[in-house]
C-alpha positions as CSV (number, residue, x, y, z in Angstrom):
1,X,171.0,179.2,117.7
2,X,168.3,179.6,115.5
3,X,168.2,180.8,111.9
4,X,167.4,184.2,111.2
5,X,165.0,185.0,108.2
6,X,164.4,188.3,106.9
7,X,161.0,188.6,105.9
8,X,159.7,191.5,103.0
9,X,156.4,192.8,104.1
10,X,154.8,196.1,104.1
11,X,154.3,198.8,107.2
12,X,150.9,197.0,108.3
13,X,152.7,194.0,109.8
14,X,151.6,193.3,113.2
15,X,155.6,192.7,114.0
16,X,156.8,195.5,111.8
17,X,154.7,198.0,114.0
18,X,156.3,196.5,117.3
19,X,159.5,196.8,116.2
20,X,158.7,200.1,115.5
21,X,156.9,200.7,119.0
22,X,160.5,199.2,120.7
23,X,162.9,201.6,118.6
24,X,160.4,204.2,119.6
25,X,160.9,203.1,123.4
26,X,164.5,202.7,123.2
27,X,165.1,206.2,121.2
28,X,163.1,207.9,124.1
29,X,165.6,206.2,126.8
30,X,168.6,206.7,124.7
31,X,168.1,210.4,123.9
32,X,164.7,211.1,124.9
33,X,166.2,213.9,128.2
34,X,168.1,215.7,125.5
35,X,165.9,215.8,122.4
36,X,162.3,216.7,122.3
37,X,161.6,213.5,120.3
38,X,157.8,214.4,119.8
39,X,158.6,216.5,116.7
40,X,159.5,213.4,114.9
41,X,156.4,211.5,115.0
42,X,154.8,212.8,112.3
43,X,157.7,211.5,109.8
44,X,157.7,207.8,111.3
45,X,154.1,206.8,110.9
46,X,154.0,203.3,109.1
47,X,150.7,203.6,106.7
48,X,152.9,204.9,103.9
49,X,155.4,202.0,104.5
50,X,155.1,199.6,101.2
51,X,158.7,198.1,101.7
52,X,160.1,196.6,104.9
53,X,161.6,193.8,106.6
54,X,160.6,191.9,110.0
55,X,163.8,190.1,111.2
56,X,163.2,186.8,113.1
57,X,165.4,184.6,114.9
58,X,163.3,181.4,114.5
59,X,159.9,182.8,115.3
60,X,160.4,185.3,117.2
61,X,161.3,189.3,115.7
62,X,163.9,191.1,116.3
63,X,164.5,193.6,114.5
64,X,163.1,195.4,111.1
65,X,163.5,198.1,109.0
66,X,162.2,199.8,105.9
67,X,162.5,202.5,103.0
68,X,160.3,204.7,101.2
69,X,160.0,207.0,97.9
70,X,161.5,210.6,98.8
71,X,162.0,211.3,95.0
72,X,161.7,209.2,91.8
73,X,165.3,208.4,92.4
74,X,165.5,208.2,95.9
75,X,164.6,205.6,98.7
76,X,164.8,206.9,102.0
77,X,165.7,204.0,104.9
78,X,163.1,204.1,108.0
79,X,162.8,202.7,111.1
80,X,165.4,200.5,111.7
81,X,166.2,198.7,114.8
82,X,167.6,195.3,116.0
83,X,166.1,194.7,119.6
84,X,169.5,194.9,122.1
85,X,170.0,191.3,123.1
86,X,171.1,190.4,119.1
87,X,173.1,193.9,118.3
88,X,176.6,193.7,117.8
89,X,176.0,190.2,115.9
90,X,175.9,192.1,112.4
91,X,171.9,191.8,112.4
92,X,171.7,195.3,111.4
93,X,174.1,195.6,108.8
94,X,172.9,192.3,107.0
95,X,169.6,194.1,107.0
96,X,170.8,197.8,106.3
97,X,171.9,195.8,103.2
98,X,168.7,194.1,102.2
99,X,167.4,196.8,102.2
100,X,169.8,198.5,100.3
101,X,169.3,195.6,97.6
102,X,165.7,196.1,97.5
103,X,166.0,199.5,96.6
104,X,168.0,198.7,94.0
105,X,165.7,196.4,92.3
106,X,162.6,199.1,92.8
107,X,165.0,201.1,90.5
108,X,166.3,203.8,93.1
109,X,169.6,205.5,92.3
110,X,170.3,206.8,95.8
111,X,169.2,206.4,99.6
112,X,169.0,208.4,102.5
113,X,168.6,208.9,106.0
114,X,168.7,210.6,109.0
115,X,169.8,209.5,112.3
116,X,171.3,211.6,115.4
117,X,175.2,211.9,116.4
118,X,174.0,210.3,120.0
119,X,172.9,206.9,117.9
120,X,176.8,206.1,117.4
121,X,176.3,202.3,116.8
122,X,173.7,203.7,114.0
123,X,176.0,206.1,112.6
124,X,179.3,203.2,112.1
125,X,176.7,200.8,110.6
126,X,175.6,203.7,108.0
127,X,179.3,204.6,107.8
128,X,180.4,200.9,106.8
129,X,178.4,200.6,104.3
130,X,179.2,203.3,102.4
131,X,176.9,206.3,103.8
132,X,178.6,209.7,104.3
133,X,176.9,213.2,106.0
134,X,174.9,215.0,103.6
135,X,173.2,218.6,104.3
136,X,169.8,217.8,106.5
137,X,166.9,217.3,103.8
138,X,163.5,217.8,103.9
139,X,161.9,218.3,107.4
140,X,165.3,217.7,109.3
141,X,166.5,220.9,107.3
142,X,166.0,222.8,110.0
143,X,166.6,220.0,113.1
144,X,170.5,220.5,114.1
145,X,170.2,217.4,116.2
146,X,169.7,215.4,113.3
147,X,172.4,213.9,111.1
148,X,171.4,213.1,107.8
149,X,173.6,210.8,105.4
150,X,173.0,209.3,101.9
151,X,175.2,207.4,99.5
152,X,174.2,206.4,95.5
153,X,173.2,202.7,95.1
C-alpha cells in the first residue's frame, strides 16, 4: 500500500473542494430522504476555509477535513470525510487529530462541531477522541437533527 500524507492547505485546494463535493454526495445518500440537507449549505462554503487538510494515499485524495475561528478561543472542525473504500482503517481519526493539533498551535482553547445521530461512524470517531454532546450552537440552535459536540484542547 501506499503512504498516506496529510497535506495543510487552505479551502481553495482544487482536492479539498472535491472532497468536499463527495461528503456532500454521500451525506445526501446517507440521510438526504430524512433531512432537508439544503439548509446547511450556507454554513459549508469553503472561501472562509484558511486551515485544512487533503489526505492522499500516494497521489491520489481521499479524504480531508478542516476547522475554522467560531470565537477567539474556539476552532470549529468542518467538512470532514474519508472517501468509503479507506474508512474503518483509522484515516479519519489520524486526521480528526491533526487537526486537533493544529488548532492547538493557532492557540485555540476548545473545538466544536456538529454532526447528526444518523452519521454513527462520525459520532464514535468524535467520541474517541474525547468529544462529548454539547447544547446546539450557533445556527444548529434551532436544527433538532443536528448533534453538536465539543471538547477543550
Amino acid at each position: 500500500m501506499s503512504e498516506i500524507v496529510f497535506l495543510r492547505c487552505d479551502g481553495n485546494h482544487k482536492d479539498f473542494i472535491e472532497n468536499c463535493r463527495l461528503l456532500d454526495a454521500d451525506l445526501d445518500l446517507r440521510v438526504g430522504k430524512i433531512i432537508k440537507r439544503d439548509k446547511y449549505a450556507q454554513y459549508n462554503l469553503t472561501d472562509k476555509i484558511h486551515e485544512a487538510i487533503v489526505v492522499y494515499r500516494g497521489s491520489h485524495p481521499i479524504g480531508g477535513g478542516s476547522i475554522r475561528p467560531y470565537d477567539e478561543n474556539t476552532a470549529e472542525l468542518k467538512r470532514v470525510f474519508v472517501i468509503p473504500a479507506e474508512q474503518g482503517k483509522g484515516i479519519g481519526t489520524e486526521l480528526v487529530s491533526k487537526l486537533t493539533e493544529w488548532a492547538k498551535e493557532l492557540g485555540y482553547k476548545k473545538m466544536i462541531l456538529e454532526t447528526g445521530e444518523l452519521l454513527t461512524e462520525s459520532c464514535h470517531v468524535y467520541s474517541k477522541l474525547g468529544f462529548e454532546r454539547i447544547p446546539n450552537y450557533g445556527a444548529y440552535a434551532d436544527m433538532p437533527e443536528s448533534l453538536c459536540m465539543g471538547k477543550e484542547l
